[in-house]
N, C-alpha and C positions, 0 to 999 in steps of 0.2 A: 456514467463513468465506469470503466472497466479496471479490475486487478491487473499492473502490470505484468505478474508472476503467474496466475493461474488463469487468465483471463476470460473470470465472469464478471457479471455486474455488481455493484457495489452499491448497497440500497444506500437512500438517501432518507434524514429528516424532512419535517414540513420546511425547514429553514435552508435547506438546500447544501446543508453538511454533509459530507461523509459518512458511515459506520466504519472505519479503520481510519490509515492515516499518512502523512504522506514521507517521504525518505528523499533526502537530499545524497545526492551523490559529492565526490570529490568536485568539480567543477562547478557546484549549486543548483543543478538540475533538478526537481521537483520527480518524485515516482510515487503514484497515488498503490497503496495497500490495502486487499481487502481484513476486514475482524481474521478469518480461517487463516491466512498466510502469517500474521501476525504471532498468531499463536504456535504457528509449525515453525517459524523462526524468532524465537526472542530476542536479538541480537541483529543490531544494526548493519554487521557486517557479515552478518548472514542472509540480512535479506537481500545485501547489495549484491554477493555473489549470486543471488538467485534471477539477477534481473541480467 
């Protein structure tokens, strides 16, 4: 699975989770984040303008 925002890969656990996390937009659309982008935006509605 790819960072929406920066788009590298997104390591995965043995259990097939994510390391970051995902962001729902206005309409309940799912945007997967990786840990790095997470961090460069704290705030939900900064990540959403980044998408």
């Amino acid at each position: 699975m790819k960072c929406e925002i920066c788009k590298k890969k997104i390591e995965e656990t043995f259990l097939k989770k994510i390391l970051g996390t995902y962001v729902k937009n206005g309409k309940g659309k799912k945007h997967a984040v990786c840990f790095e982008c997470q961090k460069k935006f704290p705030s939900k509605e900064e990540l959403l303008k980044q998408l």
